[in-house]
N, CA, C and O of each residue as an XYZ file, in Angstrom:
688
protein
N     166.951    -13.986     -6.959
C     168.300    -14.042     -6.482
C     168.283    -14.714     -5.111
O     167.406    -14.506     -4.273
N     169.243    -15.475     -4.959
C     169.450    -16.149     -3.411
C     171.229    -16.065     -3.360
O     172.180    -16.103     -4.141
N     170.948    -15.925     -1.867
C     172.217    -15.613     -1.052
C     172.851    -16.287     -0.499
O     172.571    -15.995      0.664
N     173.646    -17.131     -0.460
C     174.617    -18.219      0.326
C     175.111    -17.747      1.375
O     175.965    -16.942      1.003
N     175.069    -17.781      2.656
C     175.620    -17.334      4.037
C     176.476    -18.003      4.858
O     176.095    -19.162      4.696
N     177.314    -18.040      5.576
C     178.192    -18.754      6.018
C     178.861    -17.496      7.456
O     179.895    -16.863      7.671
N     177.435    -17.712      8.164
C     177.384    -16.841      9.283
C     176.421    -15.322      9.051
O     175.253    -15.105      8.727
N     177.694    -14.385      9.436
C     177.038    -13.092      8.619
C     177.556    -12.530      7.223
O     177.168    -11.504      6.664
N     178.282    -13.211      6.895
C     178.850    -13.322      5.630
C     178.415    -14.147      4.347
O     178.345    -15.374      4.412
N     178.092    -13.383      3.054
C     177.656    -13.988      2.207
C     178.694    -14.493      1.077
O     179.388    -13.786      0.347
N     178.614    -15.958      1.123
C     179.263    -16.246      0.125
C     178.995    -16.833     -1.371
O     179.781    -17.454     -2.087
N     177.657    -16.451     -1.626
C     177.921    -17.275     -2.908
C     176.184    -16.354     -3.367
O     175.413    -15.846     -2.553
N     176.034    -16.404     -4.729
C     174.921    -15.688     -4.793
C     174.282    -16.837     -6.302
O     175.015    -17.551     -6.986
N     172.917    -16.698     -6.443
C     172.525    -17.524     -7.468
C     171.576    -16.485     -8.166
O     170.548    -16.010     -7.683
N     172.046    -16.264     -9.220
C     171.016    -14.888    -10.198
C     169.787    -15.616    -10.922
O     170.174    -16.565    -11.604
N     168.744    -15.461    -10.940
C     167.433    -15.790    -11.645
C     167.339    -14.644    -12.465
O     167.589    -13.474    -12.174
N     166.871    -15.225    -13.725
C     166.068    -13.875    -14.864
C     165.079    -14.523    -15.361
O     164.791    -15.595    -14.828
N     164.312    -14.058    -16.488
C     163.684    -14.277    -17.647
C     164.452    -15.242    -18.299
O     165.674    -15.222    -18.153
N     163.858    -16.169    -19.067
C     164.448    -16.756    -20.092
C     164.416    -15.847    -21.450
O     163.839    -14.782    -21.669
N     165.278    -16.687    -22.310
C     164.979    -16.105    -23.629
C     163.697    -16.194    -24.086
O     162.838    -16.781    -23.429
N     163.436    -15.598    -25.298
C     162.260    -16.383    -25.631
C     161.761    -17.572    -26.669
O     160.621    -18.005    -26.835
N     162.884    -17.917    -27.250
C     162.915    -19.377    -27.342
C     164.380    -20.014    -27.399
O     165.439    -19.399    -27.278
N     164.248    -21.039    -27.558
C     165.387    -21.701    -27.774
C     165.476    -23.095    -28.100
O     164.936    -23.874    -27.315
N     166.086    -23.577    -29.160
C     166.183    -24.757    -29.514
C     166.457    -25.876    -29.103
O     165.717    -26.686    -29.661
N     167.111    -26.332    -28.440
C     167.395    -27.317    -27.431
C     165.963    -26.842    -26.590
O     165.190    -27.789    -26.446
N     165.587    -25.822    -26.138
C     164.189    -25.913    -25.056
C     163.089    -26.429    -25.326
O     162.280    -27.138    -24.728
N     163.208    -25.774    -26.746
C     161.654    -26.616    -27.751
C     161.626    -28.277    -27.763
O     160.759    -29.078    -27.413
N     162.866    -28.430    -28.282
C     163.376    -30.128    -28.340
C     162.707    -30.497    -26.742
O     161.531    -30.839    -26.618
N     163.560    -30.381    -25.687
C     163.095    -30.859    -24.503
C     161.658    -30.610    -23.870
O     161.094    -31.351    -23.065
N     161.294    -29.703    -24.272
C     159.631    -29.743    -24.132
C     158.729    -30.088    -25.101
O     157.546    -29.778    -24.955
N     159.035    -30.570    -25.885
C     158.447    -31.256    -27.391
C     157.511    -29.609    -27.787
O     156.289    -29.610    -27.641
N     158.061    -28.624    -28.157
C     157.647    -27.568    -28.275
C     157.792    -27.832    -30.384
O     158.744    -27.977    -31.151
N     156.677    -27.788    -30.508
C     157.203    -27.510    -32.350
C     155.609    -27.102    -33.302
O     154.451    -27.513    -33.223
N     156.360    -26.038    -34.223
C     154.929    -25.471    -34.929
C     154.302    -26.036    -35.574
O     154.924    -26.489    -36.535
N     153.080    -26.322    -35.545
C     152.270    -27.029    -36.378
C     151.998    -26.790    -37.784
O     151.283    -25.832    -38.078
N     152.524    -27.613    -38.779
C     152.259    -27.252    -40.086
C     150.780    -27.269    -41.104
O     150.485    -26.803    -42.205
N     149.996    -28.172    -39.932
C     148.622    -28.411    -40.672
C     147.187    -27.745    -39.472
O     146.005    -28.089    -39.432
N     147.994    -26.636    -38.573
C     146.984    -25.801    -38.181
C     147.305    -25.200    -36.557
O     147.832    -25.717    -35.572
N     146.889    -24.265    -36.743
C     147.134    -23.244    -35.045
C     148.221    -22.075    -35.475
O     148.301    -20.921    -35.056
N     149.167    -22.879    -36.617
C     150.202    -21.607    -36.645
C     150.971    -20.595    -36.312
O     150.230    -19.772    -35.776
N     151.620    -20.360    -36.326
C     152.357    -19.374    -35.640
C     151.904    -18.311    -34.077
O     152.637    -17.981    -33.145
N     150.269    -17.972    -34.343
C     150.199    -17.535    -33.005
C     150.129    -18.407    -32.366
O     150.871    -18.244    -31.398
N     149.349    -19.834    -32.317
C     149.519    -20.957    -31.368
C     150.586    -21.269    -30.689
O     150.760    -21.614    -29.520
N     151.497    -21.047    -31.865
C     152.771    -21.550    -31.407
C     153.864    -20.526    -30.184
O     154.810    -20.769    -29.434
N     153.077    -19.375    -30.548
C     153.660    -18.213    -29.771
C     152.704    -18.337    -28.940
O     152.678    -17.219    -28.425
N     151.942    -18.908    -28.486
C     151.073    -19.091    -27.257
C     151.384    -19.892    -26.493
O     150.958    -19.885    -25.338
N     152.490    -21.090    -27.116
C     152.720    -22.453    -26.022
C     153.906    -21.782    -25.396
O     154.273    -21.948    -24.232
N     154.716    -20.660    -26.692
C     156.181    -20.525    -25.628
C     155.776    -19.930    -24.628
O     156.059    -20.350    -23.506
N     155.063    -18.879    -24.808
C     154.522    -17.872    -23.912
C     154.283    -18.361    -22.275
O     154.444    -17.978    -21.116
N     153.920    -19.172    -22.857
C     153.061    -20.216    -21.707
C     154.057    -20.770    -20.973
O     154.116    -20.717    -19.745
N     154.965    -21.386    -21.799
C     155.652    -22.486    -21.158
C     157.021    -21.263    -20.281
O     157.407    -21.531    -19.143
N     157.486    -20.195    -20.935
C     158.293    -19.216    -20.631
C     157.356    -18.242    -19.304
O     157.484    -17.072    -18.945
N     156.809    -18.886    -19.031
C     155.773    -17.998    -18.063
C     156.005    -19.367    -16.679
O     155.522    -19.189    -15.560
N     156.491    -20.151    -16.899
C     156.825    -21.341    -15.682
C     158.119    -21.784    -15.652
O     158.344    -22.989    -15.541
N     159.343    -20.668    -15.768
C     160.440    -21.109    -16.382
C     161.028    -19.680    -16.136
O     160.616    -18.595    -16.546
N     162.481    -20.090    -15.081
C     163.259    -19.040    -14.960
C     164.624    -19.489    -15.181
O     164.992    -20.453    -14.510
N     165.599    -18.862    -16.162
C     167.033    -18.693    -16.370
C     167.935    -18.859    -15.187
O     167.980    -17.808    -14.547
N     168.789    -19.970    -14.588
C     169.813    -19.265    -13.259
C     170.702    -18.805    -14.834
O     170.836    -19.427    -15.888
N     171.159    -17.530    -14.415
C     171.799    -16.686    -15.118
C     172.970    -16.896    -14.461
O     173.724    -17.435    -15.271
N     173.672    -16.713    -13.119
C     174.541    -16.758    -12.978
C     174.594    -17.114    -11.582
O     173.624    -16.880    -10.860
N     175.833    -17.760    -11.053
C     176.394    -18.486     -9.756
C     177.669    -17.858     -9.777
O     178.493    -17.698    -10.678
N     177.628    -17.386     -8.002
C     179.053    -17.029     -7.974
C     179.801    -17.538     -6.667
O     179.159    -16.874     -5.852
N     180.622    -18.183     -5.976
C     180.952    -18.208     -5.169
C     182.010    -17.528     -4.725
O     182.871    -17.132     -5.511
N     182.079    -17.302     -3.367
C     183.197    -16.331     -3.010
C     184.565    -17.842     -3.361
O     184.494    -19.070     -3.394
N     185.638    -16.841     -3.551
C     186.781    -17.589     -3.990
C     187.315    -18.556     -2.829
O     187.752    -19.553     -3.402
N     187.480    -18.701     -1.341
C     187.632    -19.297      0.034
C     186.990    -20.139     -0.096
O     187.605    -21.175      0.155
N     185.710    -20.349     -0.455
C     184.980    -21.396     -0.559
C     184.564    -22.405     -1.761
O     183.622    -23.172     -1.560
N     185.280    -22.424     -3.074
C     185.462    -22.681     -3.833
C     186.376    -23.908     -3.752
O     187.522    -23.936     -3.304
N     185.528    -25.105     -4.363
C     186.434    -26.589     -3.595
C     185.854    -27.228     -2.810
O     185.928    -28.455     -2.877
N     184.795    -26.358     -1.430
C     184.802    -27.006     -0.801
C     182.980    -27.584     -1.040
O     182.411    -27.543      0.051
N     182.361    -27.908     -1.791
C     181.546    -28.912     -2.127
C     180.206    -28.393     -1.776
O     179.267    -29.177     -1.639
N     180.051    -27.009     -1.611
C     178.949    -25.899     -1.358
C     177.979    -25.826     -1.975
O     176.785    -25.854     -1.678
N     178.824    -25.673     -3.380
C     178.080    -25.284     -4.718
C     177.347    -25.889     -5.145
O     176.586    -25.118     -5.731
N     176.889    -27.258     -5.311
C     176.033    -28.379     -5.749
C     174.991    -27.928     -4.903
O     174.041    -27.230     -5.258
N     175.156    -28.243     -4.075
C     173.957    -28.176     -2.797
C     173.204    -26.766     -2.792
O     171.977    -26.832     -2.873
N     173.889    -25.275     -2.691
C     173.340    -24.231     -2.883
C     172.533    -23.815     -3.933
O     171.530    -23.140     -3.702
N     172.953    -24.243     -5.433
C     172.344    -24.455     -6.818
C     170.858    -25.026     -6.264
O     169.754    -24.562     -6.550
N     171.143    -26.116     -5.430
C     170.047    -26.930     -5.657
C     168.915    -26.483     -4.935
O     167.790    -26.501     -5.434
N     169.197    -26.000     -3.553
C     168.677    -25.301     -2.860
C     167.660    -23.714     -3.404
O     166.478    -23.378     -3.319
N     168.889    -23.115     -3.943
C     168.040    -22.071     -4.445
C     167.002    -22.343     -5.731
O     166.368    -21.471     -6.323
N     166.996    -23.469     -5.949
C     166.366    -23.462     -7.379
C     165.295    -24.152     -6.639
O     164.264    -24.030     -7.301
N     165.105    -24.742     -5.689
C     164.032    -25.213     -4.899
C     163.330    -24.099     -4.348
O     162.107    -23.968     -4.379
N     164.101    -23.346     -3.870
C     163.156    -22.206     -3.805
C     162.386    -20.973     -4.303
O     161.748    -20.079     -3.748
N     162.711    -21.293     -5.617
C     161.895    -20.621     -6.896
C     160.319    -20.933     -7.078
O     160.012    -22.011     -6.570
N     159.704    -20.534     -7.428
C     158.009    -20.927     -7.798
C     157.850    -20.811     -8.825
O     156.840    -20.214     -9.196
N     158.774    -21.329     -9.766
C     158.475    -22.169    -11.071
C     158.504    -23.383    -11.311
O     159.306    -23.939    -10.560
N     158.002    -24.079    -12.017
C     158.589    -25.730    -12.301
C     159.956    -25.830    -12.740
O     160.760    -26.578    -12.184
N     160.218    -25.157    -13.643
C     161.375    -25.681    -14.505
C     162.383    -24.237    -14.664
O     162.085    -23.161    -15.184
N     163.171    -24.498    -14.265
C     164.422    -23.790    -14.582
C     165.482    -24.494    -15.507
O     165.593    -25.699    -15.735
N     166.372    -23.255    -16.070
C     166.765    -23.753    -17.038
C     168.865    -23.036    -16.782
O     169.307    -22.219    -15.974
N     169.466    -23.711    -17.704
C     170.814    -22.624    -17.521
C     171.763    -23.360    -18.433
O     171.954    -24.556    -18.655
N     172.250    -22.331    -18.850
C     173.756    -22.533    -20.017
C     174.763    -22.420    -19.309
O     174.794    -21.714    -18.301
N     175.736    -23.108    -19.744
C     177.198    -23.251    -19.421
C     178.161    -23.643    -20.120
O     178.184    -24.848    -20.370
N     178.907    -23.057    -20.487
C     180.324    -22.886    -21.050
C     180.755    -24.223    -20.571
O     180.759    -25.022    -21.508
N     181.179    -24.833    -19.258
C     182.136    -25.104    -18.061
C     181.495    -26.394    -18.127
O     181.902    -27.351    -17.469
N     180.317    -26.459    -19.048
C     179.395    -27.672    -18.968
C     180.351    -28.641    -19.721
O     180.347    -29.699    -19.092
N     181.095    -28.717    -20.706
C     181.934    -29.162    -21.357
C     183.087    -30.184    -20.469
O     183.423    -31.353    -20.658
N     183.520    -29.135    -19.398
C     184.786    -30.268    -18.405
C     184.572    -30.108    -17.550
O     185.555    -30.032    -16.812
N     183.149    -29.911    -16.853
C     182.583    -29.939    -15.009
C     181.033    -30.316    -15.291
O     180.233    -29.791    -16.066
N     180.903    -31.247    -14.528
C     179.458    -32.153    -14.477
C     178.654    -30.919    -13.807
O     177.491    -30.787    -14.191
N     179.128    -30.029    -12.879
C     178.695    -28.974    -11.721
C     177.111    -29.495    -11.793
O     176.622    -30.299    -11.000
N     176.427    -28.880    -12.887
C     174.871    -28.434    -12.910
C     174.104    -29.800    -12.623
O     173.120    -29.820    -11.884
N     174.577    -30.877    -13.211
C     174.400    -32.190    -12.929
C     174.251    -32.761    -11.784
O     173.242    -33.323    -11.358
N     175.726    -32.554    -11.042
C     175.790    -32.977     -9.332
C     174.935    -31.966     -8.812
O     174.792    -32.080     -7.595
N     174.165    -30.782     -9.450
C     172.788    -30.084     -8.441
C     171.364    -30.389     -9.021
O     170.375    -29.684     -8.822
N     171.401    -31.603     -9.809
C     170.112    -31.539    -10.003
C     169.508    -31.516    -11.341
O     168.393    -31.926    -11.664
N     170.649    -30.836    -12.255
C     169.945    -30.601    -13.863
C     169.907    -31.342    -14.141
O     170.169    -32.381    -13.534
N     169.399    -31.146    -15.699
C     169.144    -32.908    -16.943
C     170.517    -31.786    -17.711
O     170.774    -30.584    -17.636
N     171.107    -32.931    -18.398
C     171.755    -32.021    -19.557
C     170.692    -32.388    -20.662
O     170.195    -33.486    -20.909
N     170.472    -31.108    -21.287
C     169.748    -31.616    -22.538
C     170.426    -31.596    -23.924
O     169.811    -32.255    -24.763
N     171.550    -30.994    -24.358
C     172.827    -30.928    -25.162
C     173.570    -29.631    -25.526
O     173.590    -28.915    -24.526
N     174.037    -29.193    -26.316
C     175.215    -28.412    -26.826
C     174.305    -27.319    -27.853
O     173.878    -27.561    -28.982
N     174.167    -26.020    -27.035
C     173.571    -25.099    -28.244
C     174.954    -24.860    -29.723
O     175.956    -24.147    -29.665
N     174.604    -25.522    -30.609
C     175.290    -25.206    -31.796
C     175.582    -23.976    -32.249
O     174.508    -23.579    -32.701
N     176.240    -23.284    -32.375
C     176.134    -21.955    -33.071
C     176.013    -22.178    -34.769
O     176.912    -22.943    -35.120
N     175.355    -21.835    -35.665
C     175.523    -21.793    -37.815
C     175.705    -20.402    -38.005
O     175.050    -19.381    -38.218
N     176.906    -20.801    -37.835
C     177.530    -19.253    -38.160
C     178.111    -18.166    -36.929
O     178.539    -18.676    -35.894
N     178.112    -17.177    -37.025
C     179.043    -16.070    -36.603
C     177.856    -15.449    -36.125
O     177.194    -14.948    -37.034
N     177.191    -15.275    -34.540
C     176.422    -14.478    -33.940
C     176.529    -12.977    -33.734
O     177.431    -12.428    -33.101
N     175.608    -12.430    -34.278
C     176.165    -10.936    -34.161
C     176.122    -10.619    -32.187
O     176.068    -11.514    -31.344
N     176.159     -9.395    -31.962
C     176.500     -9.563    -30.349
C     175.444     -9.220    -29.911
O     175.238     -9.284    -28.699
N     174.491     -8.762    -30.791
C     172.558     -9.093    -29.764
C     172.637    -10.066    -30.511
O     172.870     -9.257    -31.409
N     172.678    -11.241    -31.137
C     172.405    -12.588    -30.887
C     172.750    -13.075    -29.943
O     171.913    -13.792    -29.395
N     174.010    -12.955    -29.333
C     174.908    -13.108    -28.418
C     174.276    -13.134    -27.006
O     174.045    -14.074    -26.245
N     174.108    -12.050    -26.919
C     173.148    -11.893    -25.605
C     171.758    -12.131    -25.783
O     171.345    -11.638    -24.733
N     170.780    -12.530    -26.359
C     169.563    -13.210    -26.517
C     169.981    -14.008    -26.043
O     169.732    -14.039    -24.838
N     171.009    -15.360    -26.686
C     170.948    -16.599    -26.155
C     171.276    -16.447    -24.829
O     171.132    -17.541    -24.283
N     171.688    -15.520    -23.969
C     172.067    -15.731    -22.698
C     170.983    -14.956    -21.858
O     171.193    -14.709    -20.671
N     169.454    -14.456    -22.688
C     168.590    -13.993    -21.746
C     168.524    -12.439    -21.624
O     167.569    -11.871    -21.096
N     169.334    -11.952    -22.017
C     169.735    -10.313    -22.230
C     169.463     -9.659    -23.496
O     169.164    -10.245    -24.536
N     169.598     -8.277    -23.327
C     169.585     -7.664    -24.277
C     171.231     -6.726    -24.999
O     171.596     -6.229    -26.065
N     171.689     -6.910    -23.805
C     173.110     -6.541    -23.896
C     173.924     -7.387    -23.362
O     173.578     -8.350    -22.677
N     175.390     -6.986    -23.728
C     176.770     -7.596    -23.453
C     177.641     -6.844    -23.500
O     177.563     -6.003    -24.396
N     178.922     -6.797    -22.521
C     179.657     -6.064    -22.761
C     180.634     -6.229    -23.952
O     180.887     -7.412    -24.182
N     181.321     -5.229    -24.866
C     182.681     -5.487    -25.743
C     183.599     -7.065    -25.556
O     184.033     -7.884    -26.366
N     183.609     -6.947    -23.841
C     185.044     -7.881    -23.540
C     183.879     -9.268    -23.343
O     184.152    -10.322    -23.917
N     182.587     -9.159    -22.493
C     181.670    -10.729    -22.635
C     181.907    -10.944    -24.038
O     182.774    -11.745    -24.388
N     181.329    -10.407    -24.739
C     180.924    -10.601    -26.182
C     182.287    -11.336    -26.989
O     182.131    -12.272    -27.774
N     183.813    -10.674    -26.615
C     184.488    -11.232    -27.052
C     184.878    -12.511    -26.915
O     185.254    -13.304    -27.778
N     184.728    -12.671    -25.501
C     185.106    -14.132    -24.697
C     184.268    -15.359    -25.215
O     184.763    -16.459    -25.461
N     182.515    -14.933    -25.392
C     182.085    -15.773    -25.600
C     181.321    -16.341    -27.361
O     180.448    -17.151    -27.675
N     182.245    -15.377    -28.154
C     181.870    -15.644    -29.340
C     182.036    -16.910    -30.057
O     181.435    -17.089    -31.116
N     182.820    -17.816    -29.550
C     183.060    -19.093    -29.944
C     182.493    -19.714    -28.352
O     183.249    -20.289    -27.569
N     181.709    -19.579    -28.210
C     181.271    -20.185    -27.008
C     179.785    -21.336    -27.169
O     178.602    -20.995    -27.163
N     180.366    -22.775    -27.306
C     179.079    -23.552    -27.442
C     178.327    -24.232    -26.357
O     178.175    -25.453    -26.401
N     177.737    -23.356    -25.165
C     176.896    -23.531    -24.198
C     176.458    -24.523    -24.585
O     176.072    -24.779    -25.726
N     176.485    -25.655    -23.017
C     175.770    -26.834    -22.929
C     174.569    -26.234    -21.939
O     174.637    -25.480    -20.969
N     173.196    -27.025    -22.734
C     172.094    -26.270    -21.883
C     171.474    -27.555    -21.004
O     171.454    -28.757    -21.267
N     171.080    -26.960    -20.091
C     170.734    -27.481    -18.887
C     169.225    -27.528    -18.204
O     168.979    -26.461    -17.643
N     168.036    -28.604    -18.100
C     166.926    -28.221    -17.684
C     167.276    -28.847    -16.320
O     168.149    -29.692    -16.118
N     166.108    -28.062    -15.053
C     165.919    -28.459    -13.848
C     164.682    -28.791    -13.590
O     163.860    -27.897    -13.791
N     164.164    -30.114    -13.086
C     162.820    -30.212    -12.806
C     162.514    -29.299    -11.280
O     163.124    -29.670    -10.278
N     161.868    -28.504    -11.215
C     161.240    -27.899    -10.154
C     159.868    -28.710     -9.236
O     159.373    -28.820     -8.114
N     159.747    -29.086    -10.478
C     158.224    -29.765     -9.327
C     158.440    -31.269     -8.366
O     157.443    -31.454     -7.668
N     159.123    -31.962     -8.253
C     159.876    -32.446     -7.211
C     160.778    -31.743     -6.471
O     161.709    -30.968     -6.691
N     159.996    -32.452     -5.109
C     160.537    -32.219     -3.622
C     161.786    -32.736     -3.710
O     161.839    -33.802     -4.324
N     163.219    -32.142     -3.118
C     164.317    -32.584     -2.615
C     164.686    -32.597     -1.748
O     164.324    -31.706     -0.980
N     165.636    -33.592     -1.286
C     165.666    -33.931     -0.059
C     166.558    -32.488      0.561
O     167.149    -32.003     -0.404
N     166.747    -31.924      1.440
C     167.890    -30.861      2.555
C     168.826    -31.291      2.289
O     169.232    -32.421      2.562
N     169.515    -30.191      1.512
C     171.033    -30.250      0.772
C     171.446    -29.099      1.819
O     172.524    -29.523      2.237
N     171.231    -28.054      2.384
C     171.668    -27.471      2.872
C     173.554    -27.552      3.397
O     173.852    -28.191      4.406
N     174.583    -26.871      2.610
C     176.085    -27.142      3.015
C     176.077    -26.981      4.599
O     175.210    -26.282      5.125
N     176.882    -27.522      5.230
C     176.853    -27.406      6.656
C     177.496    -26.056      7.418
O     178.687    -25.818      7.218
N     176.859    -25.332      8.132
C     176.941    -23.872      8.584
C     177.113    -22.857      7.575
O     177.880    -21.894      7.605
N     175.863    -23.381      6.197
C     175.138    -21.969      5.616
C     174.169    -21.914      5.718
O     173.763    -22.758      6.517
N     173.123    -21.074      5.147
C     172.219    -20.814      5.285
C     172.083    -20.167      3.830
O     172.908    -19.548      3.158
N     170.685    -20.543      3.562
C     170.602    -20.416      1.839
C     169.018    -19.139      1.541
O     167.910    -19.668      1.639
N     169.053    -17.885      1.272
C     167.644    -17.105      1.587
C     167.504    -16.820      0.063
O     168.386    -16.867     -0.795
N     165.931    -16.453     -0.097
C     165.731    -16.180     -1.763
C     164.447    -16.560     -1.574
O     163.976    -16.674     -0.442
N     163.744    -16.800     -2.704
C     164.075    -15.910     -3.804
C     163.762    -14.501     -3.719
O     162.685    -14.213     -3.197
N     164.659    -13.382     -4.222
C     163.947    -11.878     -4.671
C     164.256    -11.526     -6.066
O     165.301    -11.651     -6.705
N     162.951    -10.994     -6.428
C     163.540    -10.559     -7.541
C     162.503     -9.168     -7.988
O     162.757     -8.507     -8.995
């Protein structure tokens, strides 16, 4: 988790978790796929393992509402995800659809998780990294086709820092 500051006041927070443990669009972008003529299935549960072991979820961004507009958010995203000690972070978005947001901080888009079919509501929350959801999430986002998002971590970026914040993290 990292904290957006704007004095002694915090305005904006960036949530890190676990990823899921797989995901389709992730496999695609990491050329992740099971081998049919040998290693098999534990192999294959050895690369996610692996690769989910250098790889954290931003789960969620929030900014305080005052500061919303004013061009924070790109820069703080980017910031806190620089200060993670993983390579690659990853994140879904709804919002990905009619706001570039994750883009202007840095992500790749990698495309549109499809839903085939009607997710029960622990499917629901798997794809978002959880094990639960509330009644009213679950409702909101049942027709929800998250555009997923990778971040390269292992390049240096240049000081995005917004002007009179201050950006602290990671804890978790």
């Amino acid at each position: 988790m990292t904290l957006l500051w704007h004095g002694r006041r915090p305005i904006g927070i960036c949530v890190f978790t676990a990823p899921a443990r797989t995901l389709r669009l992730r496999n695609r972008y990491f050329k992740l796929r099971q081998s049919r003529t040998g290693g098999g299935a534990s192999a294959f549960a050895l690369r996610l393992k692996r690769l989910n072991e250098q790889l954290w979820l931003l789960a969620r961004v929030v900014i305080h509402p005052t500061y919303r507009g004013a061009g924070v958010a790109a820069a703080f995203v980017r910031q806190s995800c620089a200060t993670c000690p993983v390579p690659w972070i990853e994140t879904l978005s709804a919002m990905g659809h009619v706001n570039p947001f994750f883009e202007k901080a840095g992500f790749v888009r990698v495309g549109v998780v499809r839903k085939e079919g009607r997710l029960s509501v622990r499917g629901q929350a798997q794809l978002y990294g959880g094990r639960r959801l509330s009644a009213e999430t679950s409702r909101k986002s049942r027709f929800s086709e998250p555009v997923y998002y990778v971040f390269d971590n292992r390049r240096p970026l240049p000081s995005a820092n917004p002007p009179d914040a201050e950006v602290r993290g990671p804890s978790q």
